[in-house]
C-alpha positions, 0 to 999 in steps of 0.5 A: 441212597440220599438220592432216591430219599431226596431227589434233585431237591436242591437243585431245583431250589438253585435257581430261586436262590440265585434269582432271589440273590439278584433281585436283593442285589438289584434292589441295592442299586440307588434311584431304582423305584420301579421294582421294590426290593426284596426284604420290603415285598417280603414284609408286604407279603407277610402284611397280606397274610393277616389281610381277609381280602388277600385270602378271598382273593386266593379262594375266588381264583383257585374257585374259577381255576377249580370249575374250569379245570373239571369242566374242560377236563371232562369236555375235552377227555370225553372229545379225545375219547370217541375221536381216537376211537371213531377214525370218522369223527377225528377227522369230523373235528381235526378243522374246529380244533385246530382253529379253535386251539389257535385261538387266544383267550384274549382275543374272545374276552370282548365277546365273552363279556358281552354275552356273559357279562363280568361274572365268575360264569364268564371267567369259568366258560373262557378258562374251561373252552382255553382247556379243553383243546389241549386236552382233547389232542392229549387224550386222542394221541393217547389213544391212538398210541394203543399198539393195534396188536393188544386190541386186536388179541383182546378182540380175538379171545372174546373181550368185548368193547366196554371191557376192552375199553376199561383194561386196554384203551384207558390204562394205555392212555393215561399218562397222556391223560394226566399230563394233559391234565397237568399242563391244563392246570398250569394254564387254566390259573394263568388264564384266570388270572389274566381275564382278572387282570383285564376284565375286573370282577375278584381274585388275585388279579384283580389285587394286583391291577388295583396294586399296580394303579395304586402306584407308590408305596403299594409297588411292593404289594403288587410284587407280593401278590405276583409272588403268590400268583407263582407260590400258588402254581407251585403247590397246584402243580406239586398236588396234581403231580403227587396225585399223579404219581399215586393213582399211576403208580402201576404203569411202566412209565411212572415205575421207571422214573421212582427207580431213576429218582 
């Protein structure tokens, strides 16, 4: 009963103790200057709190991960769409994606500064095309995953396309879909902060390029505002995976991870 009520909770919550309990041991150790120790990043973290920058700098990164995650998201879900079911237009761009999906990011932030500048549209046009890719592969394998079967007996009693799309296609692919979507979220918020990191402009990376040259006391801010870079993943990643959990409640698969929990 316990188990069902809380899950593996603490487990989860094990390792950040234990890697909190090496770094407050490690910050012991004397003449160490290069990582600040935990009680001193803990209280530059409670000074960013009351800090507006700091929460302009959370609003500017969630606001380029939030457009670029919708773009990519709808870019690449409609692409794994027709070509999961158009065999012809698969193999059209089986070559593009597979080279532009290999692609990294970085390597194309000089161009994407030269054409678009510095700006929010170029972070947002790099993150979104970072996305699309693993996206479309998701939601093409889970159409392809459809039991050939269940489209053909929906064909042979007279279901026509749109609504055999809409109750056989999609309801089937959706947990690829999700998943894809989850692990494009975990990916969209390292890209911006890395193009933030490089290229300049707002947002958390920014905060913590400027921390990081500072050098001296505002190491601990620097430590700070990594802390937050992963808090903010975590909630990111518990919301969508809730939201996840909601709307596929229905399906086999999520029925049977609630039962094991």
């Amino acid at each position: 009963m316990l188990r069902r009520k809380f899950g593996d909770t603490p487990l989860k919550w094990t390792g950040v103790g234990i890697l909190l309990l090496i770094w407050l041991v490690f910050g012991a150790v004397p003449d160490q200057t290069s990582i600040p120790t935990l009680p001193a990043t803990i209280q530059a973290l409670f000074g960013e709190l009351g800090d507006p920058n700091y929460w302009g700098a959370i609003g500017d990164t969630l606001q380029t991960w939030f457009v670029s995650l919708v773009i990519g998201s709808v870019v690449g879900i409609t692409l794994g769409i027709l070509a999961g079911l158009n065999v012809w237009m698969e193999r059209s761009i089986a070559a593009p994606v597979e080279f532009f999906k290999t692609i990294p990011i970085i390597a194309v932030l000089p161009l994407g500064i030269l054409v678009l500048g510095t700006g929010p549209s170029m972070r947002m046009t790099l993150v979104a095309f970072a996305v699309t890719w693993p996206l479309l592969v998701q939601t093409l394998y889970g159409v392809r995953s459809i039991d050939p079967m269940i489209r053909d007996s929906a064909r042979s009693i007279g279901v026509g396309p749109v609504r055999t799309f809409f109750s056989v296609v999609l309801p089937s692919a959706s947990p690829f879909i999700a998943t894809g979507v989850r692990v494009a979220a975990a990916m969209a918020l390292v890209i911006t902060i890395v193009i933030e990191l490089v290229a300049g402009g707002s947002g958390l990376g920014v905060e913590i390029s400027n921390a990081a040259l500072s050098g001296g006391t505002a190491l601990p801010t620097m430590y700070a505002l990594i802390l937050t870079t992963g808090l903010v993943g975590m909630l990111l990643t518990g919301i969508i995976g809730a939201v996840e959990r909601r709307l596929l409640a229905w399906h086999t698969t999520y029925r049977s991870i609630e039962v094991a929990a």
